[in-house]
C-alpha positions in Angstrom: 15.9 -17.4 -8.8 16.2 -18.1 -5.1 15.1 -15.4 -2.6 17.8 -15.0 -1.1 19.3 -14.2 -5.3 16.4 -11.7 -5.1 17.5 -10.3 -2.3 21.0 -9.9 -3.0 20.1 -8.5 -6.6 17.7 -5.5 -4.8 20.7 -5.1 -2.7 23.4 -5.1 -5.5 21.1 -2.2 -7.6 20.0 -0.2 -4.0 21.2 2.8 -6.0 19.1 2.9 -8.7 15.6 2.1 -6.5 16.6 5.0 -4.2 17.7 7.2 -6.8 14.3 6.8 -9.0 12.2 7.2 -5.9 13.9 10.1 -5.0 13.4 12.1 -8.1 10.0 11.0 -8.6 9.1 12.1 -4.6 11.0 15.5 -5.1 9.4 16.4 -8.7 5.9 15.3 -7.4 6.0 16.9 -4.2 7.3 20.4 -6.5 4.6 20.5 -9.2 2.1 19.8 -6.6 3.0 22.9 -4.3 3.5 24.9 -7.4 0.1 24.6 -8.6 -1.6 24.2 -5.6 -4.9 26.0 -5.6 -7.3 25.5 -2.7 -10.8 24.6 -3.5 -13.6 25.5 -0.8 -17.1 23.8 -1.0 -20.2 25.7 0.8 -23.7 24.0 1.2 -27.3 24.4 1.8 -30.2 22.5 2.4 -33.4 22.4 1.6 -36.8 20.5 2.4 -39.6 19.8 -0.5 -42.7 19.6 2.2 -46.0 19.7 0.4 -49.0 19.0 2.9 -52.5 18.3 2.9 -55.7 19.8 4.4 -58.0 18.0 6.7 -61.5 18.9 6.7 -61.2 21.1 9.6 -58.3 22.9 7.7 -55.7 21.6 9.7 -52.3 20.6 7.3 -52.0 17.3 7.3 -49.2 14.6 6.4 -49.4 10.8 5.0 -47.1 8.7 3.4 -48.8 9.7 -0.2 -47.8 13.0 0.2 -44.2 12.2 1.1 -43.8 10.1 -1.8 -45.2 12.9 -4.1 -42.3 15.0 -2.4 -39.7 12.8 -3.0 -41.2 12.2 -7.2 -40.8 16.4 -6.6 -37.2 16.3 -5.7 -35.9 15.0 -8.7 -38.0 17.3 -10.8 -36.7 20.4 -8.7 -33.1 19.1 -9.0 -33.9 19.3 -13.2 -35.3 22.7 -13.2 -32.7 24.4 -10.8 -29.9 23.6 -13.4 -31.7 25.1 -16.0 -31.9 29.0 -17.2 -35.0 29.5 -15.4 -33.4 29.0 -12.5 -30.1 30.3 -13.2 -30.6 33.3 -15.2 -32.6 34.8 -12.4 -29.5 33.8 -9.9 -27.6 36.3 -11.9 -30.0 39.0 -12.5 -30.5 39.0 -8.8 -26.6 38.9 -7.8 -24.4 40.6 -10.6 -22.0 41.1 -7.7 -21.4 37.4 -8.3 -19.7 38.3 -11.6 -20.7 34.4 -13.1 -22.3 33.8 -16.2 -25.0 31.2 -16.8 -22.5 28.3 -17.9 -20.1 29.1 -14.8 -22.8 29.0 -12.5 -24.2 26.0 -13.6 -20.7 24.3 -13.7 -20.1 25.1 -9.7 -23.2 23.9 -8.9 -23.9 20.3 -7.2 -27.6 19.3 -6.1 -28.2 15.4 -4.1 -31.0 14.1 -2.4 -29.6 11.5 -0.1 -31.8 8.3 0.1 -34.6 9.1 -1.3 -35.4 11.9 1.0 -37.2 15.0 0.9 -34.2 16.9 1.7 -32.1 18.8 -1.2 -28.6 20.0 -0.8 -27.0 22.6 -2.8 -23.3 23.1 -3.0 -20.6 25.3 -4.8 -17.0 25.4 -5.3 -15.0 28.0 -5.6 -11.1 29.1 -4.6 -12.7 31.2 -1.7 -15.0 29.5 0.9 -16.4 32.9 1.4 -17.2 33.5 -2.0 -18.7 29.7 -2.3 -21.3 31.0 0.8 -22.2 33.5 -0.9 -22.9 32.0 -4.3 -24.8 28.8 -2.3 -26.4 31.2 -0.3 -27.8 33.2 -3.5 -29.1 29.9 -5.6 -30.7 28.5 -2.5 -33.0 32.3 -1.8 -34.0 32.0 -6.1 -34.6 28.2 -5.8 -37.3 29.4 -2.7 -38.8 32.1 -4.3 -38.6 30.8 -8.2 -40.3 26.8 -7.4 -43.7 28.0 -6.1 -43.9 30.6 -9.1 -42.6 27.8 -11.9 -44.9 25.2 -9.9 -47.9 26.7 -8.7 -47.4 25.2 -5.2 -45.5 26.6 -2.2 -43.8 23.4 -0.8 -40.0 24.7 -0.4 -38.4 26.0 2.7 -34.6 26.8 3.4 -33.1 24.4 6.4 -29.9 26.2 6.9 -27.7 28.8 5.0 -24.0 28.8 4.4 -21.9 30.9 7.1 -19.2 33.4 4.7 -17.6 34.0 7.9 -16.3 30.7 8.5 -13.1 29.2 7.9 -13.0 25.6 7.1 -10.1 23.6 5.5 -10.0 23.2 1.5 -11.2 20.0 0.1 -8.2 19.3 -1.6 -5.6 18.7 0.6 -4.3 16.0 -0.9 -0.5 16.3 -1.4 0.7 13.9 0.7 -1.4 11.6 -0.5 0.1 12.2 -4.3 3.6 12.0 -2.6 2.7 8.5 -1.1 1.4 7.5 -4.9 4.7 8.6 -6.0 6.8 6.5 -3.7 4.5 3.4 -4.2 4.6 3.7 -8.3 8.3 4.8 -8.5 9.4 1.7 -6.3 7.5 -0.9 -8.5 9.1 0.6 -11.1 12.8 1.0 -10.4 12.1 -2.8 -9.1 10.9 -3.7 -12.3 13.9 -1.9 -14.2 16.1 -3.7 -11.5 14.9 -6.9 -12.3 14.9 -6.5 -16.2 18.8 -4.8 -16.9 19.2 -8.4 -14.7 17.3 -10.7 -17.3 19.3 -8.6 -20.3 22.5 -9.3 -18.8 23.8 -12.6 -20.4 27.0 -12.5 -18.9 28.4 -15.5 -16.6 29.7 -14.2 -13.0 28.9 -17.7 -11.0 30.3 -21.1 -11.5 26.8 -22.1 -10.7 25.9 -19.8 -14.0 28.7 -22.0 -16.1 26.7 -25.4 -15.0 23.4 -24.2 -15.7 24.0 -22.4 -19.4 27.0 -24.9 -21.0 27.0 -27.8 -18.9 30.3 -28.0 -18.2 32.0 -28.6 -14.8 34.5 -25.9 -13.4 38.4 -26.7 -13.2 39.7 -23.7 -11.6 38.4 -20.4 -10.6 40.3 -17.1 -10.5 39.5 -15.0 -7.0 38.9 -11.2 -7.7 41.4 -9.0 -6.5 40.9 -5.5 -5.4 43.2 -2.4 -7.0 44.3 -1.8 -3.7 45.5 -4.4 -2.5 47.4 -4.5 -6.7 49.4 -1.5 -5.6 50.2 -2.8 -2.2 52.0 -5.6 -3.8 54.0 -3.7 -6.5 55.2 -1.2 -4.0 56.2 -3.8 -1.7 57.9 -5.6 -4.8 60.0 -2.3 -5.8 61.3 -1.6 -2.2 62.9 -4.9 -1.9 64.2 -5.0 -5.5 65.3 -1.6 -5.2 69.4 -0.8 -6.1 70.8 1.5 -3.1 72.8 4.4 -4.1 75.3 6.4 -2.4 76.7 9.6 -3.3 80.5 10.1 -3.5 81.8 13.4 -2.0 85.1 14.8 -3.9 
């Protein structure tokens, strides 16, 4: 097929691609405003900063000891995930109303490039309520590492702000509605193009040549129903009988 047969096929079944990319946008757009839930994310960060003495006792810091940090981050990231950590989280903050396995789920913990630098973030349907679990792990991760570890070498960088109002993380609607066109489109193309392919019928005198090789005689033109019943009524009027009516 030609383009211009392409063409005139997309054209020819217009309906069908507009009607399944309607649907699909309308029942995508529906279920995702129906069970829309907003998810908030809330963060903190903290800094693993052991440091040595000098001989005059002043703290000191070489590129040994920032290595051993960044070997510590990793182990810190372990231990906060486990019950050691957690547990104490919700002895500390039953107002939190979270169990060991919900907690644990919410949490997140990176170290970005091999840095020094932890950051802790939670989840939740609230963004106030994600401050203040974030907020709560980071004060028992200060408090609990120098106890578990012997060796005072966390400090809080920032905490998360409850009283802030920033957007949810998963606005993403439009961006499913967009999906939806693009899939939908392929597909009513697709469907266009095969009910094409399963149609054996001849409508060309090009389609005669090409399947049985036989040369066309005569061809009969299509004619339209209206322009049918424009004929016959024409026909009665003039074949019509008059009548008169005889008065007695």
């Amino acid at each position: 097929m030609e383009i211009k047969q392409y063409l005139k096929l997309l054209k020819k079944r217009l309906w069908l691609i507009i009607l399944c990319v309607t649907i699909s946008m309308a029942v995508t757009a529906y279920f995702s405003y129906e069970n829309y839930q907003p998810v908030y994310q809330a963060s903190t960060k903290l800094i693993v900063n052991k440091t040595d003495q000098d001989q005059q006792g002043s703290e000191t810091m070489d590129f040994g000891a920032i290595n051993v940090n960044i070997g510590l981050v990793e182990t810190y990231k372990e231990i906060i995930t486990t019950p050691a950590i957690m547990d104490v989280v919700i002895e500390r903050y039953p107002e939190l109303n979270l169990s060991e396995e919900e907690l644990a789920s919410k949490l997140q913990i990176f170290n970005y490039n091999g840095t020094q630098v932890m950051t802790l973030q939670i989840t939740d349907n609230t963004y106030e309520r994600a401050a203040d679990i974030v907020n709560a792990v980071a004060q028992v991760v200060k408090t609990e590492i120098p106890r578990i570890m012997k060796v005072n070498n966390v400090e809080l960088l920032n905490t998360a702000d409850p009283n802030e109002n920033p957007a949810p993380i998963n606005q993403d609607i439009s961006q499913k509605i967009v999906i939806s066109f693009a899939v939908s489109l392929l597909f009513a193309v697709g469907i266009t193009f095969l009910l094409e392919f399963l149609d054996d019928s001849l409508k060309t005198k090009k389609d005669i040549r090409t399947v049985m090789n036989l040369p066309t005689l005569t061809t009969i033109p299509t004619i339209k129903r209206k322009a049918t019943k424009t004929k016959k009524t024409s026909h009665k009027q003039v074949g019509e009988t008059k009548y008169a009516s005889i008065q007695q």
